[in-house]
C-alpha positions in Angstrom: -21.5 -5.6 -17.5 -22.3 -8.3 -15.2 -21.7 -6.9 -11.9 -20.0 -9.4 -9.2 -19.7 -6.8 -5.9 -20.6 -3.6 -5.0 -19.2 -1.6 -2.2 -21.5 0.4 -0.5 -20.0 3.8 1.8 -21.4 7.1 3.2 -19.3 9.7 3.7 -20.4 13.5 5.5 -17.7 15.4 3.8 -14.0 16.3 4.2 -14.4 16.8 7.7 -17.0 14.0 9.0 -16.7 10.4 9.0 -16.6 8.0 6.0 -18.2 4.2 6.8 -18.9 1.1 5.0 -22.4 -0.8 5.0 -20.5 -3.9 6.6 -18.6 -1.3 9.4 -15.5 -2.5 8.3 -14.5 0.5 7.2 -15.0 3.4 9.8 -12.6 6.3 9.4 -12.8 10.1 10.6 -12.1 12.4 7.2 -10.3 15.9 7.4 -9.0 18.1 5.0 -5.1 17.3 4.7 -2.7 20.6 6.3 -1.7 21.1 2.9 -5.0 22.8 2.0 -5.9 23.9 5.1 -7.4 21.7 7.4 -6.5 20.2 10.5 -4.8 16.9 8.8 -6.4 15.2 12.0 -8.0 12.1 10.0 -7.6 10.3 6.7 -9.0 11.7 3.3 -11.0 10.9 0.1 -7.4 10.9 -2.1 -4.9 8.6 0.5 -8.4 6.3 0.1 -8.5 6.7 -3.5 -4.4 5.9 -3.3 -5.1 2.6 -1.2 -8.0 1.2 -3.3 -6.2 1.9 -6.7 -2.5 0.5 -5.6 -4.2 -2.5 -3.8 -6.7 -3.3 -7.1 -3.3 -2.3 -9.7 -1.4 -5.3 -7.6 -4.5 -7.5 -8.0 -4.4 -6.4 -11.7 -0.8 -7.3 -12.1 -1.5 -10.6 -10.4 -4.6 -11.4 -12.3 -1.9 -11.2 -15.7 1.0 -12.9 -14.1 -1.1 -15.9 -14.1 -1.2 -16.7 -17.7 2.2 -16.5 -17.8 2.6 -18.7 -15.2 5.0 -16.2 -13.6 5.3 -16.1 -9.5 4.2 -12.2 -8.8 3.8 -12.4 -4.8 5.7 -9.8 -3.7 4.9 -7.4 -5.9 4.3 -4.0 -4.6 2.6 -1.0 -5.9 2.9 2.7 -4.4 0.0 5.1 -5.6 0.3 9.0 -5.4 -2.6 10.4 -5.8 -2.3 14.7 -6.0 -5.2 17.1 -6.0 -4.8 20.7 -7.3 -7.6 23.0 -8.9 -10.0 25.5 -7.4 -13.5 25.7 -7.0 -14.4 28.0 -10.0 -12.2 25.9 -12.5 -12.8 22.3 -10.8 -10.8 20.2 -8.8 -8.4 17.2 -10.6 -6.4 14.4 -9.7 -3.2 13.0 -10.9 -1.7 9.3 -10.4 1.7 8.4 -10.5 1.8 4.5 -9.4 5.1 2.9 -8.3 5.7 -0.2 -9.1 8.2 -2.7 -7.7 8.7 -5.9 -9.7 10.4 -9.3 -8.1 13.8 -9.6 -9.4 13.9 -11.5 -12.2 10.4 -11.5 -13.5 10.4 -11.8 -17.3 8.7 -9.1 -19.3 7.8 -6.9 -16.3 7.3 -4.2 -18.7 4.6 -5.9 -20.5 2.7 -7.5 -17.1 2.4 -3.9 -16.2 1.0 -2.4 -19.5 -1.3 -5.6 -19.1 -2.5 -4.9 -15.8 -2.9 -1.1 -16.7 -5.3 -2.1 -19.6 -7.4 -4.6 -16.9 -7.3 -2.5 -13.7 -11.1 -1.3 -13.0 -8.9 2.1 -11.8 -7.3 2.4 -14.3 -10.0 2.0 -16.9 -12.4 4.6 -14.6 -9.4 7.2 -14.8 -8.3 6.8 -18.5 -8.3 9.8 -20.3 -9.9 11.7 -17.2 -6.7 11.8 -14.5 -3.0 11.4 -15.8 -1.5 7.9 -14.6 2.3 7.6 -14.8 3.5 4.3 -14.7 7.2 3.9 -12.9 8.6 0.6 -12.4 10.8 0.5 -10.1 
């Protein structure tokens, strides 16, 4: 694979700070209430929900184009869920909401599309369940 970017970020765990190489990105990390931290900063799967719904909308823009089909306002809503423990492993699931521009022809089919070219979605298939819901 030819690569064409790579994103460089160093994180000091759930509770520390997470920063880019260009300091763009500079964001304190705690562990969400819901598994018993102080919910006092972003974390690794709300990241993980932003990068994968902003790259799926790019994915479903990057198809659109053939078809010559206007896909502006398209909007895509990524859940990302964690559950496990640490003697099994953790895992994460994916359900990605979709919502389509009124009248856009063969939404159905742009989404399948974008699923197949999304680098998320091909790093996560057949490793972390993706629901698709267009909505």
């Amino acid at each position: 694979m030819d690569v064409h970017y790579t994103a460089v970020a160093t994180a000091s765990g759930r509770d520390g700070k997470a920063v880019t190489s260009d300091g763009r990105l500079d964001v304190t990390l705690a562990m969400p209430r819901e598994m018993g931290g102080s919910g006092q900063g972003t974390n690794p799967e709300q990241l993980f929900a932003a990068g994968y719904a902003a790259c799926f909308a790019s994915a479903i823009g990057a198809v659109a184009r053939g078809t010559g089909q206007d896909v502006r306002d398209v909007s895509v809503t990524a859940e990302v869920g964690i559950g496990g423990d640490v003697e099994n492993g953790f895992g994460l699931t994916v359900v990605l909401r979709i919502e389509l521009p009124d009248g856009l022809e063969n939404g159905h089919d742009l989404v399948e599309r974008a699923h197949k070219v999304c680098p998320y979605s091909n790093a996560t298939r057949d490793n972390v369940p993706v629901e698709l819901v267009i909505e």
